[in-house]
C-alpha positions in Angstrom: 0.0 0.0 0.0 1.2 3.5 -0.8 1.5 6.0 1.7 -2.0 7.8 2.6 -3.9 4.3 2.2 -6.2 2.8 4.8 -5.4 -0.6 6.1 -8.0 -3.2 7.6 -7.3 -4.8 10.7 -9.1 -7.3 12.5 -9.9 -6.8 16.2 -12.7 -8.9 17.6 -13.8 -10.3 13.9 -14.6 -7.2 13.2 -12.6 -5.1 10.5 -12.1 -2.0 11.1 -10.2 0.6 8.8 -7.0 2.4 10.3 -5.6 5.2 8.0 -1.7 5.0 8.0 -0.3 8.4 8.7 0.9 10.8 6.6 3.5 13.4 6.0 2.4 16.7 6.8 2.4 18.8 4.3 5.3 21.8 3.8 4.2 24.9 5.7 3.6 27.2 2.2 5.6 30.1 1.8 5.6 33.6 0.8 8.0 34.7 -2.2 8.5 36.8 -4.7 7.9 36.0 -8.2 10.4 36.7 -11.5 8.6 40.1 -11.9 8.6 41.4 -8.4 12.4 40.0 -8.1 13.5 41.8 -11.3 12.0 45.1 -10.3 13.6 44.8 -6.8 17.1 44.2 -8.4 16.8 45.9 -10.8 16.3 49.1 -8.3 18.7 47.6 -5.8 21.3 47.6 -8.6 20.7 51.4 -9.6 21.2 52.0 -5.8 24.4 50.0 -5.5 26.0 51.7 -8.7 25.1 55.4 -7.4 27.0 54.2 -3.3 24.0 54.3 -1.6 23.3 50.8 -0.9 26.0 47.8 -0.3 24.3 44.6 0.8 21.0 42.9 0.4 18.9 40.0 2.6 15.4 37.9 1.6 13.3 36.4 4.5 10.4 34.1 3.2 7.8 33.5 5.9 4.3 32.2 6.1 2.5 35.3 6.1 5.2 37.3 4.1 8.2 38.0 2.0 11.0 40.4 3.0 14.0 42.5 1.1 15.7 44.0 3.3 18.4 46.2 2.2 21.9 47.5 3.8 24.5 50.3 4.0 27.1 47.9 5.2 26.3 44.6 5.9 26.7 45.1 9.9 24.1 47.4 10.6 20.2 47.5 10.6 18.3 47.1 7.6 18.0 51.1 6.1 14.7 49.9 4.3 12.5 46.7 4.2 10.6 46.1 1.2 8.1 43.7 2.9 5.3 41.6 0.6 2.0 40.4 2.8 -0.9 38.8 0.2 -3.1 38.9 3.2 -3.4 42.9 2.9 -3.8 42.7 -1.0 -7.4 43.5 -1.3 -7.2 46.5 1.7 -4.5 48.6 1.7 -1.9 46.7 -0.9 0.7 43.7 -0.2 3.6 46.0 -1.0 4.9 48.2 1.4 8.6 49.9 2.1 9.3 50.4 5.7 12.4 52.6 7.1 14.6 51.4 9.7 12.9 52.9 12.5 9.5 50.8 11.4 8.1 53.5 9.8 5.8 52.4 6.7 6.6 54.6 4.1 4.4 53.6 1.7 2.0 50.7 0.8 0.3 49.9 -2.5 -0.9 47.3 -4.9 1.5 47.8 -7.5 5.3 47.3 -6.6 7.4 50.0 -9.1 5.2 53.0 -7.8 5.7 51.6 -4.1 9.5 51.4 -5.0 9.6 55.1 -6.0 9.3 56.2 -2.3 13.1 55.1 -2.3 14.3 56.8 -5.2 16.7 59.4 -4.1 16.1 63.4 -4.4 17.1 64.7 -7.8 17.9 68.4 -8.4 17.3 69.9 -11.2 19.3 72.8 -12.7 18.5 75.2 -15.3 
């Protein structure tokens, strides 16, 4: 019998039917897909190039999906682009939040969310 099947027994010429246990199944995960990933590094990388960014970290948890991203590897995160499908339909599953756990912006569509990170450009005449 495969794994999941029932097995009869006999107990008292009567058969009863004991399920054999079975693996639990893998806690699911939140990620990010090939889009959302590409427009992540793809902003990370502009950031790197231009000094203000140096190191990068993912956390995948039940209820969400984390980038967090770094100065210099030792210190605190300086923002955390954070993923949470459960808030999709009210206020957006994308939201930025600044090292002090301030949530800097949420939406439902990741590049504008992004742009609350892009730095201050003047512009001269």
């Amino acid at each position: 019998m495969n794994e999941g099947e029932q097995a009869e027994t006999m107990r008292g010429g009567t058969a009863q039917v004991v399920p054999f246990p079975t693996a639990a199944a893998p806690k699911a995960q939140v990620t990010f897909n090939r889009d959302e990933l590409r427009l992540i590094l793809n902003f990370y990388g502009r950031m790197v190039a231009s000094g203000e960014w140096r190191d990068y970290a993912m956390d995948f948890e039940r209820d969400r999906a984390v980038f967090s991203v770094f100065r210099r590897a030792s210190e605190m995160p300086l923002y955390r682009i954070v993923k949470e499908p459960a808030l999709a339909r009210k206020q957006g599953a994308y939201s930025v939040v600044a090292a002090a756990g301030r949530v800097l912006k949420r939406g439902h569509e990741l590049d504008r969310v992004l742009q609350v990170m892009e730095p201050l450009r003047v512009v001269t005449n």
